[in-house]
C-alpha positions in Angstrom: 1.4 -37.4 13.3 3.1 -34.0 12.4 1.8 -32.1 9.7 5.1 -32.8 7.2 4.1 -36.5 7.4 0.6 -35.8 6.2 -0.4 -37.0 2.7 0.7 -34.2 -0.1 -0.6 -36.0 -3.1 -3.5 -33.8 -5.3 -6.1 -36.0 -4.3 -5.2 -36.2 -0.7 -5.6 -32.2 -0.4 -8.6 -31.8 -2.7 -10.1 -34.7 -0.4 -9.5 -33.0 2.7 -9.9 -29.3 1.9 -13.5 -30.6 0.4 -14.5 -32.3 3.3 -13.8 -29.1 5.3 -15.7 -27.0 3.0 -18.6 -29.4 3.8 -18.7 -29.0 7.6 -18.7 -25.5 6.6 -22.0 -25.7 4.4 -23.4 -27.8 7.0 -23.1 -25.6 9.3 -24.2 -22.3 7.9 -27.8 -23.1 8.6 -26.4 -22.4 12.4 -24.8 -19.6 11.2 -27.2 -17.6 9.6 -25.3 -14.2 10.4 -22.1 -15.4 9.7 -20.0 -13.5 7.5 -17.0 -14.8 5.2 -14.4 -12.2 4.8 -10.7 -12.0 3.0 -7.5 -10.5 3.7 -4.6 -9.9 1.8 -1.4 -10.0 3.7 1.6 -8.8 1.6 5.5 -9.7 2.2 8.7 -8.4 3.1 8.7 -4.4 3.0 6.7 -1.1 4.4 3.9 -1.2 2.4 1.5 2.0 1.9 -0.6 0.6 -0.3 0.0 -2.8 -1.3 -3.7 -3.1 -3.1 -1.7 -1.1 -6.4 2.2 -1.9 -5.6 2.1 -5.4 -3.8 -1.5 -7.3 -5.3 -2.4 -5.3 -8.1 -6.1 -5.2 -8.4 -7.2 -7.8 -10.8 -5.7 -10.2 -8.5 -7.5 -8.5 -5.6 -11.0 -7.9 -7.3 -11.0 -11.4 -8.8 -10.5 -12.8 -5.9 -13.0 -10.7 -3.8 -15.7 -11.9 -6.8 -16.0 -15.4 -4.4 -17.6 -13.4 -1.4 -21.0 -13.2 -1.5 -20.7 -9.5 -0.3 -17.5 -8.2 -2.2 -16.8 -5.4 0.2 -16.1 -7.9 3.0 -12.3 -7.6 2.4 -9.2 -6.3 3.6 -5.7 -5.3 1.8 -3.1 -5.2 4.7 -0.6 -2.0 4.8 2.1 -3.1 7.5 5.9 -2.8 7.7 7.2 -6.3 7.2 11.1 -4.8 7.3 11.2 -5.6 10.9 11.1 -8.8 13.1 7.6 -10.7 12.9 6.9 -10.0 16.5 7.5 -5.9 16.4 4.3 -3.9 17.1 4.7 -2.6 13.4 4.4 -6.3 12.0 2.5 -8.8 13.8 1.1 -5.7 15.8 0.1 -3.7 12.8 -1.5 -6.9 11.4 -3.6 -7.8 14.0 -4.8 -4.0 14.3 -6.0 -4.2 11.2 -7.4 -8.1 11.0 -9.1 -6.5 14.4 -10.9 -3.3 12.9 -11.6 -5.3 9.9 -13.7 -7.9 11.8 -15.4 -5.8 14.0 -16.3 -3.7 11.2 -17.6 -6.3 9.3 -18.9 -8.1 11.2 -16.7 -11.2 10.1 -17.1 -14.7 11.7 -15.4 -16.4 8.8 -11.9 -15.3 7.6 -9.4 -16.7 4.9 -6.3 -15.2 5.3 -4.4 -14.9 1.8 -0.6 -14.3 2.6 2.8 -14.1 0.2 5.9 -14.9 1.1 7.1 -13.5 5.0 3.2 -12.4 5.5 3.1 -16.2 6.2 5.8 -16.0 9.3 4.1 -12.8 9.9 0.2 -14.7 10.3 2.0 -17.9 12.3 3.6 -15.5 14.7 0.0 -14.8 15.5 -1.4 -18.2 15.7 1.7 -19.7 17.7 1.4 -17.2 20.1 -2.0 -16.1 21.3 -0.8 -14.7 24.6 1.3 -12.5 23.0 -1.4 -10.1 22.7 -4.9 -9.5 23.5 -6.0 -9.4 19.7 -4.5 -12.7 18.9 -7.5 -14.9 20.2 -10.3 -13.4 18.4 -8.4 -13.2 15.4 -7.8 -16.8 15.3 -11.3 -17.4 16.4 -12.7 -16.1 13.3 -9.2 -18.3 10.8 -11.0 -20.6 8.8 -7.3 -20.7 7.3 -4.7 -19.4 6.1 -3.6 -19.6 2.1 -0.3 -19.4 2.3 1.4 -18.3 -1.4 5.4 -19.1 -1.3 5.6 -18.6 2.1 9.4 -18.1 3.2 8.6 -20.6 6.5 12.2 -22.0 6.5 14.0 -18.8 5.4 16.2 -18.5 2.3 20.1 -18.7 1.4 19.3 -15.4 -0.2 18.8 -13.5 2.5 22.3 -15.2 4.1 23.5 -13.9 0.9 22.4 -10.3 1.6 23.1 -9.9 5.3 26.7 -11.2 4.3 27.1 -8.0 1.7 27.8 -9.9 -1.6 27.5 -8.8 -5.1 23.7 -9.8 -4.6 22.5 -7.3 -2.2 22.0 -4.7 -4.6 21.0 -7.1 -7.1 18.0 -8.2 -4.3 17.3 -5.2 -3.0 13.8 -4.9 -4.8 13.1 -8.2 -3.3 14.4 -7.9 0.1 15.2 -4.6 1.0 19.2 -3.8 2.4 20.2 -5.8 5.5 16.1 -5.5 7.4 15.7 -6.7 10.7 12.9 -9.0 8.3 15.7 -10.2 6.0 17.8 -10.9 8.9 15.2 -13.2 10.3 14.7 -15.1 7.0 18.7 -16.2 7.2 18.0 -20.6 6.7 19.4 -20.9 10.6 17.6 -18.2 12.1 14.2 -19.5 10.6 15.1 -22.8 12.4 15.6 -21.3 15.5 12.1 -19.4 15.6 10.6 -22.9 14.2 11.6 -24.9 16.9 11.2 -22.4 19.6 8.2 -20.0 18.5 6.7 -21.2 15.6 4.0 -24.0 15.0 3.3 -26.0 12.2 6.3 -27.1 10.9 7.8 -31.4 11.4 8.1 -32.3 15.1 6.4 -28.6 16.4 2.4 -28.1 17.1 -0.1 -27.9 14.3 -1.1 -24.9 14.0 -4.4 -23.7 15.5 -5.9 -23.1 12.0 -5.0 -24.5 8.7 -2.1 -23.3 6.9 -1.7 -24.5 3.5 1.0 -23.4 1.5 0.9 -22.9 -2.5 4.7 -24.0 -3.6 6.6 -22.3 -6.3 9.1 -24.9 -8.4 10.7 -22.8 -11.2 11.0 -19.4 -13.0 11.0 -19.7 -17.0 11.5 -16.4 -18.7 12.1 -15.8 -22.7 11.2 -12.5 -24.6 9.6 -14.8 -26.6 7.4 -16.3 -24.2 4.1 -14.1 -23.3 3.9 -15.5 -19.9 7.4 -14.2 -19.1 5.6 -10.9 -18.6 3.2 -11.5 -16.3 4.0 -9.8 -13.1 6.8 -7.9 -14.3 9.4 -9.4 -17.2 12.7 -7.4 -15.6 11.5 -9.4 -12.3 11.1 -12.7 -13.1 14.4 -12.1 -15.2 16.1 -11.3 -11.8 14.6 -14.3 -9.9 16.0 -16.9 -12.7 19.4 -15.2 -12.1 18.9 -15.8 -8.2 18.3 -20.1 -8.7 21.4 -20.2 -9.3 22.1 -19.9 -5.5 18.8 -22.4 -4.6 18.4 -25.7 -5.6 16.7 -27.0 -8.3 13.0 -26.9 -6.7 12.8 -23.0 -6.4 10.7 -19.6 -7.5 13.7 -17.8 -7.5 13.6 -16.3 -4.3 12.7 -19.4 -2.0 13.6 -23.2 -2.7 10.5 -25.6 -2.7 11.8 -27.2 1.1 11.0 -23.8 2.3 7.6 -23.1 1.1 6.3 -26.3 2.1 8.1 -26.1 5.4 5.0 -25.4 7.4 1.2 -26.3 7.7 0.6 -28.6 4.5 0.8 -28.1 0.6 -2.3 -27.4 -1.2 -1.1 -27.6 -4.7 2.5 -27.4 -6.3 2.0 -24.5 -9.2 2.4 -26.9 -12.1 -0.4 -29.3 -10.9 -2.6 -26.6 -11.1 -1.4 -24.3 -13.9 -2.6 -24.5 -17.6 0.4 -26.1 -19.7 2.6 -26.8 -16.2 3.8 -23.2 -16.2 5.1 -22.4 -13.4 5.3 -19.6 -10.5 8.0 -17.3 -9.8 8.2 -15.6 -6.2 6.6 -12.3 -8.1 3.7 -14.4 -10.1 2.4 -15.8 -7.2 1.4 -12.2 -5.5 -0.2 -11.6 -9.1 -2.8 -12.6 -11.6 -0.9 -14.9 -13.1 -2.2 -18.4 -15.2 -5.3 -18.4 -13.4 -4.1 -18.2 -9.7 -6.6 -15.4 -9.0 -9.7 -17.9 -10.0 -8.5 -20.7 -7.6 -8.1 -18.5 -5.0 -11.5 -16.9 -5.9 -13.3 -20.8 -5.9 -11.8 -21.5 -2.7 -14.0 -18.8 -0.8 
């Protein structure tokens, strides 16, 4: 059975991500030592410090609120314009995952990614001979919360590597014609799928969970107070963008995509007061109480 022919309904993941949280409990009287860490893996773009530009910190700090020592956490800093496998993506990232459990002393680690941090985190779990870090890191996975990830690419970045009027108009989102963007093109996503990547219909499972939080729509209105959260010019940009996706989209990433790989946790309606929904920039962001599920599920 692949992972895409799994059960997706609510009470199918709640079922399932419960009875893994038990085996967990049950075990921490073996584990007396253990330590439960988070990191925050950010998306496409060099990031200097994506705890203030990427995150934000009430979305970091609420989260960090769930560990039962609050400085057991880890905001990554990477540059995601380049291939997933280049030493300053998937290389930076398991420098850092590497410091950060040996530091800490970490034997239990939920990885929170958005958007290409996800193809970033299964370049690391499909490939552990890749490099010497890889094993330990995925030793310590208890999984990997995967926010919008881009596992099966977009048309949008087709759209920016072929030059049209929306390259400037993504630019914010995507950066100009990346090696990153490049590799997020729809065919060249199916191309690492079914030849490096796990996790998605017919490939491995991953090693570690990877569940994916999916995105449906963007609703913006100056009107509406919600429209601002994240960034109201933003989410304005991303309702322009659906016009290229289909009708199941954030903006930036159509719902096929995000739930491409590993298994969906929760579609952002089911779990949002009022059905609001998530653009591709609410879900890196405090927004309708995503911060507080991500917090419980530590």
């Amino acid at each position: 059975m692949t992972d895409q022919s799994l059960p997706r309904a609510p009470i199918w993941e709640g079922l399932v991500r419960r009875f893994l949280t038990a085996l967990l409990l049950l075990s921490a009287p073996l584990l007396a030592s253990a330590a439960t860490g988070v990191a925050f893996v950010h998306g496409t773009g060099k990031q200097t410090d994506a705890y203030n530009d990427y995150w934000q910190s009430k979305m970091v700090n609420t989260v960090r609120d769930g560990l039962s020592n609050r400085a057991n956490y880890v905001v990554i800093n990477c540059d995601f314009e380049q291939y997933m496998w280049d030493s300053r993506a998937s290389g930076c990232l398991a420098g850092q995952l590497s410091s950060f459990i040996s530091s800490k002393n970490i034997t239990d680690l939920v990885v929170i990614t958005h958007s290409n941090g996800g193809n970033v985190m299964r370049w690391i779990m499909s490939n552990p001979t890749w490099d010497s870090r890889y094993p330990n890191i995925i030793s310590k996975i208890r999984w990997v919360n995967a926010l919008a990830p881009s596992s099966a690419g977009t048309p949008l970045a087709d759209a920016v590597i072929a030059g049209n009027v929306f390259e400037s108009a993504l630019g914010w989102l995507l950066g100009y014609k990346s090696d990153a963007v490049r590799m997020q093109q729809v065919s060249w996503m199916a191309y690492y799928n079914g030849s490096y990547l796990y996790g998605t219909s017919g490939r491995p499972s991953l090693p570690k969970g990877f569940w994916s939080v999916v995105g449906t729509d963007v609703e913006t209105a100056v009107w509406d107070g919600d429209s601002y959260c994240g960034g109201y010019s933003l989410n304005v940009g991303l309702e322009v963008t659906q016009a290229w996706l289909n009708s199941c989209s954030d903006g930036f990433l159509e719902c096929s995509s995000q739930s491409a790989a590993g298994r969906v946790w929760f579609n952002d309606k089911s779990r949002r007061p009022g059905g609001e929904p998530l653009s591709h920039n609410q879900s890196r962001r405090a927004c309708f109480g995503l911060q507080n599920i991500l917090r419980d599920d530590l």
